[in-house]
C-alpha positions in Angstrom: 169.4 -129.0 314.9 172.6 -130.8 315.3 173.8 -132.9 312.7 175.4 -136.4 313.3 178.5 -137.4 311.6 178.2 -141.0 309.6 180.2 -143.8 310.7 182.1 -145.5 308.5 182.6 -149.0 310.4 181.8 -152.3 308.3 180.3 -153.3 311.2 177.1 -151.1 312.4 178.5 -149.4 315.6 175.4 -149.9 318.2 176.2 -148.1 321.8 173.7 -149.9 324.5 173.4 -147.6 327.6 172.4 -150.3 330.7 170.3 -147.9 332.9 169.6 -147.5 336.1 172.4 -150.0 338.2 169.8 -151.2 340.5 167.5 -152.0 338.0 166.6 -154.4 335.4 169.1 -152.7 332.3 172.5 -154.4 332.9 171.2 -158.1 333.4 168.6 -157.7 330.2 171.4 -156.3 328.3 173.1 -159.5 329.1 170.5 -161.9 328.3 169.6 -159.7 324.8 173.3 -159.8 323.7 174.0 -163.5 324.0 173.0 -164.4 321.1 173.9 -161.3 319.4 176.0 -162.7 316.5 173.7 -164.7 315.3 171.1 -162.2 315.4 172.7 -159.2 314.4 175.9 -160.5 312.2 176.7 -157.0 310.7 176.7 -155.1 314.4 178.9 -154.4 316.8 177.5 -153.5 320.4 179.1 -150.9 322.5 177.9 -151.8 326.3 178.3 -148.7 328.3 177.9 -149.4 331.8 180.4 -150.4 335.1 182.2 -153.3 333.9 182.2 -155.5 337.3 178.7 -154.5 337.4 177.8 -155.7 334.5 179.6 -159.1 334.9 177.7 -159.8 338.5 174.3 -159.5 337.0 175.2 -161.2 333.9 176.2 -164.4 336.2 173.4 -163.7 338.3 171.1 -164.8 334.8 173.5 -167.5 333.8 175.4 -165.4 330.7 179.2 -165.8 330.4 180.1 -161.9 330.0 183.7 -162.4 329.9 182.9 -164.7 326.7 180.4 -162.2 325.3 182.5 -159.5 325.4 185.5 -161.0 323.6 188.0 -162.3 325.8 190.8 -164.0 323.8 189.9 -161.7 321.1 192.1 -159.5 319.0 190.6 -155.4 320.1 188.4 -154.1 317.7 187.3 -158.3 316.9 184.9 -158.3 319.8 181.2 -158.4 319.0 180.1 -157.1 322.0 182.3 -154.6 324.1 182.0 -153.0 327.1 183.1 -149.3 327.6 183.8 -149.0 331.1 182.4 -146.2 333.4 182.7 -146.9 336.9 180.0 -146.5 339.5 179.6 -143.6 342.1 179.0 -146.3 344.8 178.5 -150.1 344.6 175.1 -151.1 343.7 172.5 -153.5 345.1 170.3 -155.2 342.9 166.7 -153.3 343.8 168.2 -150.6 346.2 167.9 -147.2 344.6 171.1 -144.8 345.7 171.1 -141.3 344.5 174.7 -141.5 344.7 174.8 -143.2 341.1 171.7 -140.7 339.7 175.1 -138.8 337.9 176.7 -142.4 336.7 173.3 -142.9 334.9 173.2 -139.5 332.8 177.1 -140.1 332.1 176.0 -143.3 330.5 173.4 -141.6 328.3 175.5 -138.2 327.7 178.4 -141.0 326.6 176.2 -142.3 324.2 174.6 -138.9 322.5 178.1 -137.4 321.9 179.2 -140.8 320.7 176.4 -141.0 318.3 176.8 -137.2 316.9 180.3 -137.6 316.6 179.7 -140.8 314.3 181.2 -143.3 316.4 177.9 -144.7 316.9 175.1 -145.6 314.3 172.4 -146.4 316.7 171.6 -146.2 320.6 169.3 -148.6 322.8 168.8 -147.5 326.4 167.9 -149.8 329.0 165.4 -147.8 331.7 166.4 -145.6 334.1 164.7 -143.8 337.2 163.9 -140.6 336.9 163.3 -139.9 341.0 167.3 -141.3 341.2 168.8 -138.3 338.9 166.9 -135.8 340.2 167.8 -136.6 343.6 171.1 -136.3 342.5 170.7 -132.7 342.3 170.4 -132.8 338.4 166.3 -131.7 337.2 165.4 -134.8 334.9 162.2 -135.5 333.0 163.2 -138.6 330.9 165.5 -139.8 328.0 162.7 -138.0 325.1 163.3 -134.7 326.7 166.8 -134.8 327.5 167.7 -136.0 323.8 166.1 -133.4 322.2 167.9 -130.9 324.6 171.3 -132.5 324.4 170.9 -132.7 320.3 169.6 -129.3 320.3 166.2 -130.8 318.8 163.5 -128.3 318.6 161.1 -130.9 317.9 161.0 -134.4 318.4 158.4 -137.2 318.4 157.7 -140.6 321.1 156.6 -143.2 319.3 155.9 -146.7 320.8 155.8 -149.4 318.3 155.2 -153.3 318.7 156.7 -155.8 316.7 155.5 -158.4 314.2 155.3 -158.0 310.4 152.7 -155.1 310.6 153.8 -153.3 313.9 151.1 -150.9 315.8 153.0 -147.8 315.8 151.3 -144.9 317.8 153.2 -141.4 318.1 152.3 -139.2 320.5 151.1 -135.1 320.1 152.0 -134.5 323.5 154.2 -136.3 326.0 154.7 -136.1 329.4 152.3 -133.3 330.5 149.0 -132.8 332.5 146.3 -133.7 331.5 144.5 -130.1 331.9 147.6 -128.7 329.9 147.1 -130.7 326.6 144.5 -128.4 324.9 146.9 -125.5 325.1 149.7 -127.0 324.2 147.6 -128.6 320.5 148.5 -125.9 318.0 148.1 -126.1 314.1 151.9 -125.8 313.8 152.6 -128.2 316.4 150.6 -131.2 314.8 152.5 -130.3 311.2 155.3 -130.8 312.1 154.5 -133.9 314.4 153.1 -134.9 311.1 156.2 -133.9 309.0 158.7 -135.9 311.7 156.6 -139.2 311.3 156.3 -139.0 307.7 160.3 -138.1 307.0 161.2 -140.5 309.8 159.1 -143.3 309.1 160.0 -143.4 305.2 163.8 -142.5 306.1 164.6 -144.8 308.6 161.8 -147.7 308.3 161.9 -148.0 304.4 158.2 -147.0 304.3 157.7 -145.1 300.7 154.5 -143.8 301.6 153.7 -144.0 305.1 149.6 -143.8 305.7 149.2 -142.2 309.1 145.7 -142.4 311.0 144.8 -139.2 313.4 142.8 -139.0 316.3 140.4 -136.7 317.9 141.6 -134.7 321.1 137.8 -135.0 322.5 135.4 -138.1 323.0 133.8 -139.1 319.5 136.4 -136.3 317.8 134.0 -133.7 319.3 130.9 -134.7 317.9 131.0 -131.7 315.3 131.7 -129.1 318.1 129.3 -130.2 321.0 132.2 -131.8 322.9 134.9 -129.5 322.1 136.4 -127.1 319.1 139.7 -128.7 319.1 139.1 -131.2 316.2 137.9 -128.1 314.2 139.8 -125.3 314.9 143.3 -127.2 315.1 143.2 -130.8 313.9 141.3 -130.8 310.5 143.1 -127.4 309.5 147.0 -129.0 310.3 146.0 -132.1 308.4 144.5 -129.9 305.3 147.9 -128.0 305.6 150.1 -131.9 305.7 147.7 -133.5 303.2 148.8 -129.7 300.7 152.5 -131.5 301.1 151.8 -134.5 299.9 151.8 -136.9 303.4 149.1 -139.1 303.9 147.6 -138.1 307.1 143.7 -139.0 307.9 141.2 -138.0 310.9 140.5 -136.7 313.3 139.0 -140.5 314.3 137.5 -140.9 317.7 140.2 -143.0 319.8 137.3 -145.3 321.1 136.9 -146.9 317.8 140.2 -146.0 315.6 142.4 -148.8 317.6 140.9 -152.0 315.3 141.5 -154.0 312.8 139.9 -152.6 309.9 141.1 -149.1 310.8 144.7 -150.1 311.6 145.6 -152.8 309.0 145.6 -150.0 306.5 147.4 -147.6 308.6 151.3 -147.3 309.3 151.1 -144.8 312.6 148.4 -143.6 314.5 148.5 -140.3 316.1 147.3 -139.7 319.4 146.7 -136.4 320.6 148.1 -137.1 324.5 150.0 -139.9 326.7 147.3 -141.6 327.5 145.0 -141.7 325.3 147.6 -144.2 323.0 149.7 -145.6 324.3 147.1 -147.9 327.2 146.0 -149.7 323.7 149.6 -150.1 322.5 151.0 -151.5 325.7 147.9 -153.7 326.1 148.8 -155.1 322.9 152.7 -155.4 323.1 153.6 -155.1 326.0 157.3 -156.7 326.9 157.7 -156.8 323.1 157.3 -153.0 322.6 160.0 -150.3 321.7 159.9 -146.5 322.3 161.5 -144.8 319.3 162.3 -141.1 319.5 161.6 -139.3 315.9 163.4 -136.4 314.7 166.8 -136.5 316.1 169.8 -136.3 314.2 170.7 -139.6 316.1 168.5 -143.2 315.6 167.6 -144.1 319.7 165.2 -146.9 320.7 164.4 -147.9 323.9 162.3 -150.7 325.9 158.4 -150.4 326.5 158.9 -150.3 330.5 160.5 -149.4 333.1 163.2 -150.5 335.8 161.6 -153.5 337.7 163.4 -153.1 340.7 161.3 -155.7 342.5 162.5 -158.0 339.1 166.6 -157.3 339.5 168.7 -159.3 340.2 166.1 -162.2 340.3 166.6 -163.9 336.7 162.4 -162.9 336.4 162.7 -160.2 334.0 162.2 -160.8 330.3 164.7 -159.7 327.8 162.2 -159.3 325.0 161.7 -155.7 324.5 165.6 -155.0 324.8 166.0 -157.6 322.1 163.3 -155.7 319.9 164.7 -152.6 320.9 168.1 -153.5 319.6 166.7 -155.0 316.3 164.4 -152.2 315.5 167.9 -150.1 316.3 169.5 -152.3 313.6 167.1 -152.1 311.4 166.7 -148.5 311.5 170.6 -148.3 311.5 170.7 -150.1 308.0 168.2 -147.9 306.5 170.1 -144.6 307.4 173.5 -146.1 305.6 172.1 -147.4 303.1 170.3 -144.1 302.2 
C-alpha cells in the first residue's frame, strides 16, 4: 500500500475534484463552498476543475466565484482556490462529449497524487460519468476502483453513510459486480479484512473507540440454518469467529429484511452488507441527497456525494447542494481526526 505524506498546512488542505463538466459537480461545488468559511474555518479548499467553467455555472446558481475564490486577496490567503485545468472542448450544461472523458480522470489523478504527496489532507469528488471516460478510450469502472488502483490499494471498502448525530453507515462486501458473481467472490479472508478496514478506519478517522458493527446474511433469513444457502455457515460465522479472536466487535449474520431498524441499528455503528444492493436501497431511502460515499482503506481520506451527475438538473439551479456539503464536512471531519492522531 502506498503511504501518504502528512501535510503540515495550518489550514486543512481539502482538494474538491468538480466532476463530470456537463453535470451537476462544478455548480454544487459552488453552492457548497459559499459559505465555506463559516462552515469549515480551519480548511482551505482546492477547486480543481476549468476555471471559466467553473465561474459560468457558478453565475448560472447565483454565487460570486471570483469573490469565493479570493480575488483581492494576498495568494496563499484565499479560502477557496481554484487549480486550473482547462477543458478538452467547451462544455454544455447536460450535453455529454467524450472529448472531456480524459479532462475528468486528470481532475481525479490531480487530486490522488496531490493527496499522497501530502499537499492535500482530504479529497471530495463531485460525480462523474463513467460511459464519458470510457468512450474516451480509457476502461473505467468508478472512483472506488480506480483509487484503490492508483494508491496501489489491495483492499479497500465503499461505505455510504448519512448524516445526523447517529449516522446509518452501511459498508459494502462486494461492490460493483453481478449479482450471480457475489457468492464466489464471499471468502472467509475477504469478509476479515472488510471487517479489519471498518474497524481501523472507523476508530482512526471517525473518533469511534470501539466501533460495534452489525453483519448481514448473504441469503434470505441468513439461510435459514442451511435450507436457503451454506454461505452464512461456511463463510460468514467462521470470518466473524476469526474478527471477534482480534478483539473487533462484529455481530451476525442478521437477515437484511429485519436488521435495517431501530432497535437493531441504534446500537450499531456500521452495518455490513454482503452485496450492492442489498444495502445500500435502505440507506439511500433514508438519506438520500444528504448521503456521502466514503472509501475505507486508502492511504488517502476521499468522500464523495450519494448520486450521480443529473444531467437533466445542470445548469438549471434545480440541484441540491446538500450531499457535497456533507461530503465536504464528513471530509473535514475525517481530515481532523487523521492530524490529530
Amino acid at each position: 500500500m502506498t503511504s501518504a505524506a502528512q501535510p503540515s498546512h495550518a489550514l486543512l488542505q481539502i482538494a474538491i475534484t468538480t466532476g463530470e463538466p456537463a453535470g451537476v459537480g462544478p455548480e454544487l461545488t459552488a453552492q457548497a463552498l459559499a459559505g465555506a468559511a463559516a462552515h469549515w474555518p480551519d480548511a482551505q479548499f482546492i477547486v480543481l476543475g476549468d476555471a471559466q467553467l467553473l465561474a459560468e455555472r457558478a453565475k448560472a446558481v447565483g454565487v460570486d466565484w471570483a469573490a469565493l475564490s479570493g480575488a483581492g486577496r494576498a495568494p496563499g490567503h484565499e479560502r477557496v482556490r481554484v487549480q486550473h485545468q482547462p477543458l478538452g472542448v467547451p462544455s454544455q450544461a447536460g450535453k455529454l462529449d467524450a472529448a472531456n472523458g480524459r479532462y475528468v480522470l486528470n481532475l481525479l489523478d490531480s487530486a490522488i497524487d496531490g493527496a499522497l504527496a501530502g499537499q492535500f489532507d482530504a479529497i471530495v469528488t463531485a460525480p462523474l460519468q463513467k460511459s464519458t471516460i470510457n468512450d474516451a478510450g480509457v476502461p473505467f469502472t468508478g472512483h472506488t476502483e480506480y483509487l484503490a488502483e492508483r494508491t496501489h490499494t489491495p483492499h479497500v471498502v465503499m461505505m455510504l453513510a448519512g448524516t445526523g448525530q447517529r449516522p446509518l453507515r452501511v459498508a459494502l462486501a462486494t461492490t460493483h459486480l453481478p449479482l450471480k458473481d457475489v457468492p464466489a467472490a464471499l471468502t472467509i479472508e475477504s469478509i476479515v479484512d472488510t471487517l479489519r478496514i471498518i474497524d481501523h478506519d472507523l476508530r482512526h478517522h471517525f473518533g469511534l473507540p470501539a466501533p460495534r458493527i452489525l453483519v448481514t446474511g448473504l441469503n434470505p433469513h441468513a439461510g435459514e440454518n442451511g435450507y436457503l444457502g451454506h454461505e452464512e455457515i461456511d463463510v460468514i460465522a467462521p470470518a466473524l469467529k476469526q474478527v471477534n479472536g482480534e478483539g473487533i466487535d462484529a455481530r451476525g449474520p442478521y437477515p437484511a429484511d429485519t436488521l435495517f431498524q431501530p432497535r437493531y441499528l441504534n446500537e450499531a455503528d456500521c452495518v455490513l452488507a454482503m452485496f450492492h444492493d442489498q444495502g445500500l436501497p435502505v440507506l439511500k431511502y433514508a438519506t438520500f441527497g444528504e448521503g456521502i460515499n466514503v472509501t475505507l482503506g486508502l492511504p488517502i481520506i476521499r468522500t464523495s456525494v450519494d448520486h450521480g451527475t443529473a444531467l437533466d438538473l445542470a445548469g438549471t439551479g434545480r440541484a441540491d447542494a446538500g450531499s457535497l456539503i456533507a461530503a465536504i464536512d464528513t471530509a473535514v471531519s475525517m481530515a481532523r481526526h487523521r492530524r490529530a492522531a
